[in-house]
C-alpha positions as CSV (number, residue, x, y, z in Angstrom):
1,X,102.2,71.6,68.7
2,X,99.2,70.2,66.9
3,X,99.1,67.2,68.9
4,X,98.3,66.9,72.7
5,X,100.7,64.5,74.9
6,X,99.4,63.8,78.4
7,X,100.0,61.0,81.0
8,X,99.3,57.3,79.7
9,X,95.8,55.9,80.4
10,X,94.4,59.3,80.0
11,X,93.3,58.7,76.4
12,X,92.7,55.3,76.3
13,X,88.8,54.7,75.3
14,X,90.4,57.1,72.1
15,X,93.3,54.3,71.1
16,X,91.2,51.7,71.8
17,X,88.4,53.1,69.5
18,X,91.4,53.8,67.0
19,X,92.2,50.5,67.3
20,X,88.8,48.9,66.5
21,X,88.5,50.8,63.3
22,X,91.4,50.2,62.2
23,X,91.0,46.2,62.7
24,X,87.5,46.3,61.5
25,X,89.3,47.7,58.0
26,X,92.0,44.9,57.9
27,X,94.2,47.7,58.5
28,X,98.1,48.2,60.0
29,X,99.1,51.2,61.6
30,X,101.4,52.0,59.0
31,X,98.9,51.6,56.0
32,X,96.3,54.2,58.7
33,X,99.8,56.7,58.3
34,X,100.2,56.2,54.6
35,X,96.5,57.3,54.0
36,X,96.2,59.9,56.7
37,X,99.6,61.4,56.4
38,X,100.0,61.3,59.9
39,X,103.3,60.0,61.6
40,X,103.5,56.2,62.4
41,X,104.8,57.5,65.9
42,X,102.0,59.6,66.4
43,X,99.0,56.8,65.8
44,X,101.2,54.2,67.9
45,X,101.0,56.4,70.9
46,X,97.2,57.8,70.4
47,X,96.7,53.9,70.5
48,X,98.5,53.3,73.3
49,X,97.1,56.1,75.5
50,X,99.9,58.4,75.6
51,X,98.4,60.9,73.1
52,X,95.5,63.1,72.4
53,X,95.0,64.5,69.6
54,X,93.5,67.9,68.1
55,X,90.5,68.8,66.2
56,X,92.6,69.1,63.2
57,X,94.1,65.8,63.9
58,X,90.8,64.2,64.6
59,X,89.6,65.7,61.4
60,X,92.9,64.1,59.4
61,X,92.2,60.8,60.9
62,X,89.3,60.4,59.9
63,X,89.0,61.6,56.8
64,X,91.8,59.5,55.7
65,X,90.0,56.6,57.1
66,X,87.2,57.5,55.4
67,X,84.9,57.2,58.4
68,X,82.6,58.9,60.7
69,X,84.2,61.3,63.6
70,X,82.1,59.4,65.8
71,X,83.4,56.1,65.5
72,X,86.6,58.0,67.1
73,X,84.3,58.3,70.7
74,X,82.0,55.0,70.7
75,X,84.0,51.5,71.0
76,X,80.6,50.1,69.8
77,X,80.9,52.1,66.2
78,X,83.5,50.4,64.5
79,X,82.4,46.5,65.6
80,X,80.8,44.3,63.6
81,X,76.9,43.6,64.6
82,X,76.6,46.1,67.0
83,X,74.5,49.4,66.9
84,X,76.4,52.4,64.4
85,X,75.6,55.7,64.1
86,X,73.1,56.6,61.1
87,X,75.3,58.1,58.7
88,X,72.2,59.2,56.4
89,X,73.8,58.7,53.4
90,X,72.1,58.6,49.8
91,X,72.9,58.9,46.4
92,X,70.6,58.6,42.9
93,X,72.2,57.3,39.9
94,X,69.6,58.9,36.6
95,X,69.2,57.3,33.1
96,X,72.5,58.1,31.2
97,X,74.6,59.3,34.3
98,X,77.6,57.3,35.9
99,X,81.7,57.5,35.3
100,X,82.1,55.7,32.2
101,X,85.5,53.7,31.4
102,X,85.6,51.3,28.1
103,X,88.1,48.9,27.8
104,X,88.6,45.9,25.1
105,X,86.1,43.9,27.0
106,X,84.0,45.6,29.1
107,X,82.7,49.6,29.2
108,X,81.9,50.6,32.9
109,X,79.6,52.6,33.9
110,X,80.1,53.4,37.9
111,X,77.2,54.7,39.9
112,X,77.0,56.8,42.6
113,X,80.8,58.3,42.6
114,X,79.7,61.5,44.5
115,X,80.0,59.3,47.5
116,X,82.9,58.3,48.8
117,X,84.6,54.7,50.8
118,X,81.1,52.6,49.8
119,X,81.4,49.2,50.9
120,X,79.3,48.4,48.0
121,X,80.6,49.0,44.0
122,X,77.6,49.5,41.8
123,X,78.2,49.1,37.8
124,X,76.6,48.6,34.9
125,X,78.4,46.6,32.4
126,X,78.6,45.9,29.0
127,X,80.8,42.7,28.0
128,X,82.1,42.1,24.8
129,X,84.9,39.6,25.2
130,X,83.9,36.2,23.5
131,X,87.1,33.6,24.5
132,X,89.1,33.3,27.3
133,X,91.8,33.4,24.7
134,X,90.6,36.9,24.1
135,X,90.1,37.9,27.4
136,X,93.1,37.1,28.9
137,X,94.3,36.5,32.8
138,X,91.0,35.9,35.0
139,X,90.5,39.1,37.3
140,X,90.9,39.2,41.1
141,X,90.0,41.6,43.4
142,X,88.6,42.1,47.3
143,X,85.3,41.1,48.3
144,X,82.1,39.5,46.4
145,X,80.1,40.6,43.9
146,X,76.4,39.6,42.5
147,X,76.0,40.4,38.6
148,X,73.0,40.4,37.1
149,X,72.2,39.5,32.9
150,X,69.8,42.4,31.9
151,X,69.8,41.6,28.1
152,X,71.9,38.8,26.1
153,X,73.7,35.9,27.3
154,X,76.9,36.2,29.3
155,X,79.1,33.4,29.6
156,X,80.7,32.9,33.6
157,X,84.2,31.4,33.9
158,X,85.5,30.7,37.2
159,X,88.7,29.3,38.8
160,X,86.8,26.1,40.0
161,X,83.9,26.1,38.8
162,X,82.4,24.7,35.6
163,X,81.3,26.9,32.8
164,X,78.0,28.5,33.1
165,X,75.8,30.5,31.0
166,X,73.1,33.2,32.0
167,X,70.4,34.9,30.2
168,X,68.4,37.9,31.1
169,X,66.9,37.9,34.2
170,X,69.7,35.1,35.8
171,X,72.7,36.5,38.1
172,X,75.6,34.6,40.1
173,X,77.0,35.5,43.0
174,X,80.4,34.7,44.1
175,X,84.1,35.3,46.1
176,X,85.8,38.1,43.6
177,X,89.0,36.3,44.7
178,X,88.0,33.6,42.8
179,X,89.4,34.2,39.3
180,X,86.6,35.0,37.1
181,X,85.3,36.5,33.8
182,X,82.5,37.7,32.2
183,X,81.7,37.1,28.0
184,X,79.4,37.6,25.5
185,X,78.0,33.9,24.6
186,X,75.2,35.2,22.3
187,X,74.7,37.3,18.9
188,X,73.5,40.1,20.5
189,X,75.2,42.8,23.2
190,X,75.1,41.6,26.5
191,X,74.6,43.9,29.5
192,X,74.3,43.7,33.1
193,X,74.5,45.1,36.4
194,X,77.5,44.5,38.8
195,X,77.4,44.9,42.6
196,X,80.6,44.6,44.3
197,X,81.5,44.6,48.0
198,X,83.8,44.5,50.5
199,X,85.1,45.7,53.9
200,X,87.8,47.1,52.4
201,X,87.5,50.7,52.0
202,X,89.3,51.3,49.0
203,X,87.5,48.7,46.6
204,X,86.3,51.5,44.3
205,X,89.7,52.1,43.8
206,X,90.9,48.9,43.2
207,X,88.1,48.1,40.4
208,X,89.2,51.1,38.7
209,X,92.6,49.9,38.7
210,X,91.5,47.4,36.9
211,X,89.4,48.8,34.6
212,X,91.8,51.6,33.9
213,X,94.7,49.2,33.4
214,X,92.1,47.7,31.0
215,X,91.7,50.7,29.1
216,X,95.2,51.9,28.6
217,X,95.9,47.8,27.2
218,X,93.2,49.3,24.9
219,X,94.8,52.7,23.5
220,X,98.2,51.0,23.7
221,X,97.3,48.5,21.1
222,X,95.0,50.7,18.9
């Protein structure tokens, strides 16, 4: 067996600390299962102190969850505002580099892909839409982001907000639930840079969704 039953109680500060990350990630044990691969019955009873579980497991866990093994043994790791371990992680985006995906309105330009479950999204963005009519459905996703007009004029539609329009050098930052676009309002191409955030983990994953929907709309139509 790869998994270690043993009298209830005995693992308890390891389903509690289970439990913490989980909740700190908005997530249900049954999503934890789907991204682990691990059995629903098998988290249920780690969390309820009636399991241990091995290396291996541990090592399943949590790279499913995206997280630090750590967080696993310190109540304290997974809570908001309180001390976390130093995960030392860093990543340099150079002139030119990035995953690139164009679509009919935008091309994306993701930075720092080598690391993976970033609460923060960094883009670079090129808009090219110039109508709503054009554009479509406003986009929704987890999170907030701050976008920032490096050259041109971009043109911010919201779901309750008025019409504004930035030029280089302005930025808005708002609830990416919101519905919201981005378009070209001037002559000339307009650019900027796009942070995104959010406590979910899978964000990244979610704005290439997006984008990649985007793109196929793109091919599809010629």
């Amino acid at each position: 067996m790869s998994d270690i039953t043993t009298p209830e109680g005995t693992n308890s500060q390891l389903g509690q600390c289970l439990k913490a990350a989980r909740q700190v990630r908005g997530l249900t044990l049954k999503q934890v299962a789907e991204r682990t691969g691990m059995a629903l019955s098998t988290l249920s009873k780690v969390e309820n102190g009636l399991m241990s579980l091995t290396y291996d497991k541990l090592l399943q866990l949590t790279s499913g969850l995206q997280m630090e093994i750590a967080e696993l043994f310190n109540p304290a790791a997974g809570r908001p505002g309180r001390d976390r371990p130093v995960t030392a992680r860093r990543s340099i985006s150079r002139a030119g580099q990035g995953q690139v995906i164009t679509t009919k309105f935008y091309t994306y330009s993701y930075q720092c892909t080598d690391l993976i479950g970033k609460r923060m999204v960094p883009i670079m963005a090129e808009v090219r839409a110039r109508s709503l009519e054009e554009f479509g459905p406003l986009l929704r996703h987890a999170g907030e982001e701050y976008f920032l007009v490096t050259s041109g004029r971009v043109a911010v539609h919201t779901e309750f907000y008025a019409l504004e329009i930035l030029s280089a050098g302005d930025g808005i930052y708002l609830d990416s639930t919101m519905g919201h676009a981005y378009l070209n309002a001037g002559d000339e191409p307009a650019r900027g840079v796009c942070l995104c955030t959010s406590e979910a983990p899978d964000l990244y994953d979610q704005l290439r969704q997006i984008a990649t929907r985007d793109a196929a709309s793109l091919n599809e139509g010629g």
